[in-house]
N, C-alpha and C positions, 0 to 999 in steps of 0.2 A: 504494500500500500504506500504510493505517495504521501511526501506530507502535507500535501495540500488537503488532499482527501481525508488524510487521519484526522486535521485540525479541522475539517469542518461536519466528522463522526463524531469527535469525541466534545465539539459543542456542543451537541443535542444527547451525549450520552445517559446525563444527568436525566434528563428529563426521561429518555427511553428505558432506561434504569428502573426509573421509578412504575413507570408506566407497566416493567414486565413486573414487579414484584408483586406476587398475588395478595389479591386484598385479605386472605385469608391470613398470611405471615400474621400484622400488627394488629389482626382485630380477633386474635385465636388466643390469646393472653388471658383466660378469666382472673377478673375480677383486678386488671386494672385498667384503670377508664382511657376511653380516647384522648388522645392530645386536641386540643380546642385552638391552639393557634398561637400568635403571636400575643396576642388580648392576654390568655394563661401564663405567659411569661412575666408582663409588665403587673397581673394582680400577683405575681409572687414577688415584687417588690423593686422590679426595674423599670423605674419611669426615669421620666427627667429629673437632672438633679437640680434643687433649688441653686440661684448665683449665692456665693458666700458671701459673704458681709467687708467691708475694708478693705477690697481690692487683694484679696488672699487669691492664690488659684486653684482649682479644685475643678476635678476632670473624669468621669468617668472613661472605664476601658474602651478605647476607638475600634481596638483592633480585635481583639476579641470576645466577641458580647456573651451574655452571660443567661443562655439558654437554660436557666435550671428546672423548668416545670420539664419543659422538653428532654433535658439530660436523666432527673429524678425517674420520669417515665419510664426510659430506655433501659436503666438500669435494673428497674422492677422487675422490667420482663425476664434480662437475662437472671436474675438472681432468682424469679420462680420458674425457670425451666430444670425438668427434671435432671439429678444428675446419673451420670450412667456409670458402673461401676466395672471396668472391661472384666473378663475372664481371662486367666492363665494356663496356655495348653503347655502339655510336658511332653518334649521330643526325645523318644525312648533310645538309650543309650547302650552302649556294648555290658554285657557283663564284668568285662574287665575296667569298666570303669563304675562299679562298684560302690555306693558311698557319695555320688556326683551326681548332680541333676544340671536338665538343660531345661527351660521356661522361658514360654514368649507370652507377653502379653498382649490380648489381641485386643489392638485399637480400633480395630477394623468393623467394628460393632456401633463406634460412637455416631450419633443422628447424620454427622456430615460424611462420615465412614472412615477417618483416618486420626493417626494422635494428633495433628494439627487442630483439631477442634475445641482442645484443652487449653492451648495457645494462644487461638483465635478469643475465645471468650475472654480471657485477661488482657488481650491486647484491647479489645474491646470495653472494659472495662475500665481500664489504664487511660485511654484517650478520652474515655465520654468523664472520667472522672478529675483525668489534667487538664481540664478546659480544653485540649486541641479538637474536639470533635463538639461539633456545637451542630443545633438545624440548620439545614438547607447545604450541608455537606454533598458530598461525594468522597466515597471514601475508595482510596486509589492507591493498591497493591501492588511490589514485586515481588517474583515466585516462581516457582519452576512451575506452579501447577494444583500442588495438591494445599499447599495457604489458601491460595487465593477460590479452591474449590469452598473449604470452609468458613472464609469470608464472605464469599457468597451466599452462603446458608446463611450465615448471621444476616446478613443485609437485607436479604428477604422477609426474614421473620421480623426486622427492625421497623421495613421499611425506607432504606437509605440506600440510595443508589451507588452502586461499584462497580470500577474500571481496575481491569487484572493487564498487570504488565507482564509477559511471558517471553521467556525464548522465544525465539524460529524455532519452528519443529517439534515443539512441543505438542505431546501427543493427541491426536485427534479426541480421545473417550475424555481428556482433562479439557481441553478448550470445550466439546458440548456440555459435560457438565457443567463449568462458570455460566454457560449462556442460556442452559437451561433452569438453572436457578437464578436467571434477571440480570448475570454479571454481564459487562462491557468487556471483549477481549482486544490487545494490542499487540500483537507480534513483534521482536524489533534480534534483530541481526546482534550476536556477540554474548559475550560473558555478561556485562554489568548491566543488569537489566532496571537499578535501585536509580541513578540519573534519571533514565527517559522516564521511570514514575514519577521522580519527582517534577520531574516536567510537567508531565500531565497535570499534576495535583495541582500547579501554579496555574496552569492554562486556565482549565474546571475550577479556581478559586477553592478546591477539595482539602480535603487533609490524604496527607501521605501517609498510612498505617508505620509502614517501616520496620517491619518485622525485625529485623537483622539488626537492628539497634536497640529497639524495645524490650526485645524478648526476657530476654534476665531482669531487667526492671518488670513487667507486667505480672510473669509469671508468681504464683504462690509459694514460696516454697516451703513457709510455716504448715499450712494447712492438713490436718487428718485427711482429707477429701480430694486430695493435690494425687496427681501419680507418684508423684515422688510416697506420700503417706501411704498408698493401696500396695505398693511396690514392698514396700519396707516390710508392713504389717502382714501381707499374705502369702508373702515368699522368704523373709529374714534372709538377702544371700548374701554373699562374698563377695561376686562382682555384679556391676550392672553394665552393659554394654550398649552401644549403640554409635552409627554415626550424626557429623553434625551437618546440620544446615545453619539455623541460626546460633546452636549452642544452647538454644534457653533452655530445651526439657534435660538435660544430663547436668547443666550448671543447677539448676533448681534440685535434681535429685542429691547432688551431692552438697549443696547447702540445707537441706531438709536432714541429713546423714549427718552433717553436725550438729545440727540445734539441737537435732532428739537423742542424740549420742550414739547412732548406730555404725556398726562397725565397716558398711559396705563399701568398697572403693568403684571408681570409675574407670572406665577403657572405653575412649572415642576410637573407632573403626574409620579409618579414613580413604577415599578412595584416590585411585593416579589422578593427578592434574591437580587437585585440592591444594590452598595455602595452609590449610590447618595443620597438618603432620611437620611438613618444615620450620613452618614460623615455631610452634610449638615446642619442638627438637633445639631450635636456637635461642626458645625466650622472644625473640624478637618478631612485633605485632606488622613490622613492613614486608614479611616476605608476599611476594605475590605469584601465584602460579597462571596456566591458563585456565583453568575451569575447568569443573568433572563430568564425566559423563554417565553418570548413574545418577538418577534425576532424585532432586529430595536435598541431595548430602553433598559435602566437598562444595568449597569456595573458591574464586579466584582471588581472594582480600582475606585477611585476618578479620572476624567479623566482628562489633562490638563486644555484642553478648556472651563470645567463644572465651570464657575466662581461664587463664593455665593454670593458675592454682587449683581450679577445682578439679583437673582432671591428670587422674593419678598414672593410667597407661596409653599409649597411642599406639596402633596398627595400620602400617598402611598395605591396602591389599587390595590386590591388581584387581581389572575388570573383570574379565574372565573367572576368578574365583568366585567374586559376587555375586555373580549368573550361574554358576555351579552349583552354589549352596542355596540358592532363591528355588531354584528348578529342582532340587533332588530333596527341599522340605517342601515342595507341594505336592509332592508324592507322598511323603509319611502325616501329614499334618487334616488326612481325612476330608478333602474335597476345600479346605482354606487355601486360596492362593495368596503367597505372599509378595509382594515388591521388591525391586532391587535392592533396596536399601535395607530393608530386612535383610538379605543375601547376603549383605558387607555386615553386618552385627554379628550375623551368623556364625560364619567365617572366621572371624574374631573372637566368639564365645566359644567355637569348640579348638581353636590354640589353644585358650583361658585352662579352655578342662585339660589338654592336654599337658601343659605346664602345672596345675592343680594333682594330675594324677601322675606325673612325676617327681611331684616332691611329697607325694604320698598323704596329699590331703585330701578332706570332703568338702561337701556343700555346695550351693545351689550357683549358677550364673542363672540369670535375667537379659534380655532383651526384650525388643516389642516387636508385631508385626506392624508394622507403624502404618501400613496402606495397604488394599486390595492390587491384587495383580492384577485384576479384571482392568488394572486402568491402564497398563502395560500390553496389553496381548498383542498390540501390534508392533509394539519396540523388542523389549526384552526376552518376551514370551517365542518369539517371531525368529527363528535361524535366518533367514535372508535379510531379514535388518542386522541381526549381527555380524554376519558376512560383511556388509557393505561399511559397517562400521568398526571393522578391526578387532575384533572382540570375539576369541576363542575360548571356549568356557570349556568342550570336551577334556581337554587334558586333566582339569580339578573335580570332575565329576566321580570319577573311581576313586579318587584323594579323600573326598568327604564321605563316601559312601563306607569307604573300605575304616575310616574312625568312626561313624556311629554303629557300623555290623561289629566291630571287631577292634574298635579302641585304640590301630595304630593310627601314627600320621606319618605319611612318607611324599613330601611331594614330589609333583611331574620332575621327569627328565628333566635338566635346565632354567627350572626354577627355585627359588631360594625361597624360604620360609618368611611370611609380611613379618616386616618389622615394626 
């Protein structure tokens, strides 16, 4: 798309926005009332402010008004919508590993279908409660795909129209889903998708969400009711693994792991191209790479929210294995298809075991299935997209199969074990 053409889409996106989001979303809330308008704002106590006396100056805020019947609303709603409590499935292990569990928690359950949901609602919270998201927004997203699907669920049910900044290429089932929940989609060439949002968002007069900065502010990590709280309390493990995107759900698990004194450490899974494993490795927040190709996870930038204290191991592991272990747990895991990015945790959690049952310990690792494969089946799922994208998964396939039948790890010909 031209940008003649994008700028005069994303004019009216607001309005089209609003226009898709079903009227059912903001009026399915029982029992709290519809918003009445501007009128409801000004009787909650923002009118004009009287001239002060003596030539004093006194000003209310120009810049950003102070919507609170509207904001009080918004937040009622998300705070009465049910919360969902995922399930933990157990991927059955060799007898020789004995004493060790492997547990994924499946997010893939939650209203928007992925962990990002949990994210979504505190980022959502964080803004309607820091004054950045006020009425008559647009609220304008970057994301590989699966944020900005459950932005879209939010937006809908809020009634606030959203524009998703995405990759090129980004997969056909994640762009209909943003559009079939009301979102506005923008495609744009290259790694740093976080710029042309914010572009948008100035264009649209919108608020930028900004995931990749907010995240570790937004998220809970006090909370009983937090993943980090369900994680601790219904698995007690050793490690939790996972990779990052923004960093916020594995910085939050492991600040929740101090406050409540649990013992569990951290191991982000990082994929090729990512800045996260380097910068990491070096301490230093300017490494930059190109960008990953396992959608979800792995950055081109050090990202705010990615904090190195919190995260105790790092592994980086190639493409191809993360498609290995993605594809040879949708086979044991009883008709659940898991994401790529699951595949890289995966990957990651059964090293963990295999360094666990060489030093002759027990107890449990955690992951998540953090998304449906159903949203992949034409990238990942799909052997001729992998072809065309470089990306040889058969040689790790016997590698993972031959540790969960039989407990050893011996990798491919030619490859070295992720570091």
């Amino acid at each position: 798309m031209d940008m003649r053409r994008r700028g005069l889409l994303l004019a009216g996106a607001g309005a089209a926005a609003s226009a898709a989001a079903p009227a059912a979303g903001p009026a399915a809330w029982a029992g709290v009332p519809a918003f009445t308008g501007p009128a409801e704002d000004a009787a909650a106590g923002r009118g004009a402010t009287p001239a002060p006396p003596g030539g004093a100056e006194e000003l209310d805020n120009p810049h950003y008004p102070d919507h609170r019947a509207w904001v009080n609303r918004q937040i009622r709603i998300i705070r009465r919508m049910p919360h969902t409590v995922t399930p933990l499935l157990e991927l059955p292990l060799s007898g020789r590993l004995a004493g060790l569990r492997l547990l994924l928690k499946d997010e893939t359950v939650q209203p928007s279908g992925s962990h990002k949901h949990r994210l979504v609602e505190a980022l959502y919270l964080h803004a309607l409660a820091t004054g950045r998201l006020h009425r008559g927004s647009t609220v304008v997203e970057a994301s590989s795909g699966t944020t900005a699907i459950s932005e879209a669920w939010f937006s809908r049910e809020l009634g606030i129209p959203f524009v998703a900044v995405v990759p090129s290429g980004t997969t056909g089932a994640k762009v209909r889903l943003i559009r079939n929940l009301g979102g506005e989609v923008v495609e744009v060439p290259g790694a740093d998708i976080s710029a042309e949002a914010r572009r948008v968002a100035a264009e649209l007069g919108g608020h930028f969400m900004d995931q990749f900065t907010y995240a570790e502010q937004a998220y809970d990590w006090r909370g009983e009711r937090s993943l980090a709280g369900e994680v601790l309390r219904d698995a007690d493990p050793e490690w939790f693994v996972m990779g990052a995107g923004t960093g916020g759900t594995v910085v939050s698990l492991a600040r929740h792991a101090r406050y409540t004194g649990h013992r569990v450490r951290t191991c982000v899974t990082d994929p090729e191209g990512s800045a996260y494993f380097p910068g990491w490795r070096a301490d230093d927040r300017s490494v930059t790479a190109p960008g990953s190709r396992i959608e979800g996870i792995g950055r081109p930038r050090v990202e705010a929210s990615f904090l190195f204290p919190l995260v105790n191991r790092m592994l980086r592991v190639p493409d191809g294995a993360s498609v290995a272990a993605m594809r040879v747990a949708a086979r044991r895991l009883g008709g659940t298809l898991p994401g790529p990015s699951t595949g890289t945790a995966l990957f990651g959690a059964m090293r963990l075991l295999d360094r666990m049952r060489q030093d002759g310990g027990t107890g449990t690792v955690v992951t998540l299935i953090a998304d449906p494969g159903e949203r992949h089946l034409e990238t990942f799922y799909d052997d001729d997209w992998l072809r065309e994208h470089g990306i040889d998964h058969r040689p790790w396939v016997p590698v993972i199969e031959r540790f969960l039948d039989a407990g050893r790890w011996f990798p491919p010909r030619g490859h070295t074990a992720a570091r």
